[in-house]
C-alpha positions as CSV (number, residue, x, y, z in Angstrom):
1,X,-12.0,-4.4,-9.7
2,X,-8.8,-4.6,-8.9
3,X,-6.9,-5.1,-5.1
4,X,-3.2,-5.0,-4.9
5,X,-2.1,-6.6,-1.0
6,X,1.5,-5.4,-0.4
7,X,3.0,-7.4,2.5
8,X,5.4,-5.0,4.7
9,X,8.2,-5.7,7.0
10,X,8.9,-2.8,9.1
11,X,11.4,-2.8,12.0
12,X,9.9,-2.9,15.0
13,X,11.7,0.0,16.6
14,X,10.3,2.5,14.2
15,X,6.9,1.3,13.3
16,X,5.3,4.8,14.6
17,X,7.9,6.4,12.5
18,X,6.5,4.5,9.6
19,X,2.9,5.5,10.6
20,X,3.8,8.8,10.4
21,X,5.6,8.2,6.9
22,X,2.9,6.6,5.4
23,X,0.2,9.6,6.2
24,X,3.0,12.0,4.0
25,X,3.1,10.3,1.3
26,X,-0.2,8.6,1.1
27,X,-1.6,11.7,-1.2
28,X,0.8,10.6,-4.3
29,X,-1.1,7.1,-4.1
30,X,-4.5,8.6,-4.0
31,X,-3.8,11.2,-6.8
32,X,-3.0,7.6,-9.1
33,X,-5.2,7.5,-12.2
34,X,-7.5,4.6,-10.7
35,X,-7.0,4.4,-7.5
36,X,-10.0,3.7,-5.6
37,X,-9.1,3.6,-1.7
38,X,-7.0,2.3,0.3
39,X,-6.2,0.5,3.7
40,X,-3.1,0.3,5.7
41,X,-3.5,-2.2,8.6
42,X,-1.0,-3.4,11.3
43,X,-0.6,-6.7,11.9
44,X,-1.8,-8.1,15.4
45,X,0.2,-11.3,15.8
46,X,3.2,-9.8,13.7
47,X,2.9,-6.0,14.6
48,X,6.1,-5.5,12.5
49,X,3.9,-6.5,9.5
50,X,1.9,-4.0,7.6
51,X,-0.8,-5.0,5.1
52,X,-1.9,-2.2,2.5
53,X,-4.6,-2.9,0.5
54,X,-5.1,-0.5,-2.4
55,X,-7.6,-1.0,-4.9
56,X,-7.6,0.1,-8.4
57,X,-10.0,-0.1,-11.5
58,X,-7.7,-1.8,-13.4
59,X,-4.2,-3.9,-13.5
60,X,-2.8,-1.7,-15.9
61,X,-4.0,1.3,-13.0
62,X,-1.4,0.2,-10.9
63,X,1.1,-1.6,-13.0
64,X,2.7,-0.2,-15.0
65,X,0.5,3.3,-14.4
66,X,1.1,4.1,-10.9
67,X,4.2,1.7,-10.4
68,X,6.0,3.8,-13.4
69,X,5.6,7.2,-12.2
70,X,7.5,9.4,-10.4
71,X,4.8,9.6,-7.2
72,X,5.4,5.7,-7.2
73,X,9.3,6.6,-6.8
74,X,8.5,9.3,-4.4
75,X,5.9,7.3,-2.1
76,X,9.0,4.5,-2.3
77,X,11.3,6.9,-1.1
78,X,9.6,8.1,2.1
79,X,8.9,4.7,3.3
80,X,12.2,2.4,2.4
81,X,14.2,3.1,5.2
82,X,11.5,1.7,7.8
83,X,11.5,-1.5,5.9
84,X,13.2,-4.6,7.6
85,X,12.9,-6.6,4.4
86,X,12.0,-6.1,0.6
87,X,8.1,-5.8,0.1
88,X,5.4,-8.4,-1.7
89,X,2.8,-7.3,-3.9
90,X,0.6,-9.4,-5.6
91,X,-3.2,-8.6,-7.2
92,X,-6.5,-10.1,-6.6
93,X,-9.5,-9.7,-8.6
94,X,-12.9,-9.2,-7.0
95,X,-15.7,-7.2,-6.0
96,X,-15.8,-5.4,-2.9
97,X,-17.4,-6.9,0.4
98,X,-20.9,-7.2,0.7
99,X,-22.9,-4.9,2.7
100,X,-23.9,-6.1,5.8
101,X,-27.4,-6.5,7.1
């Protein structure tokens, strides 16, 4: 299993905007062959910095699958103007959280 942790910057003036944003085009990522959830979280220190974690059953799942496609350019598209500064991505490896008892 697969987790991709983008890191994004969104001006604080239209984080609500970018909430709203995300919840339109958030149905092109979960169409992705692979795609196996996802959480977008706000952070509390930094509220200007979004965390989505997306995971996928494969490296290939997201890159090049979903990164290549036009939904990738599409999902893009609906978000970039909110974002104060270019995105990081970067991919762990790992199996999901225990269950609690």
């Amino acid at each position: 299993m697969i987790y991709e942790i983008a890191l994004l910057p969104v001006h604080k003036e239209h984080i609500e905007a970018f909430r709203r944003a995300f919840a339109e085009v958030a149905p092109l990522l979960c169409r992705a062959k692979g795609y196996g959830g996802h959480m977008l979280a706000q952070g509390i220190e930094t509220p200007e910095q979004f965390n989505l974690i997306v995971q996928w059953q494969s490296l290939e799942d997201h890159t090049p699958g979903f990164e290549a496609s036009e939904d990738h350019r599409l999902f893009m598209m609906g978000l970039e103007d909110y974002f104060s500064g270019e995105p990081t991505v970067y991919h762990i490896e790992g199996a999901g959280f225990p269950a609690g008892d």
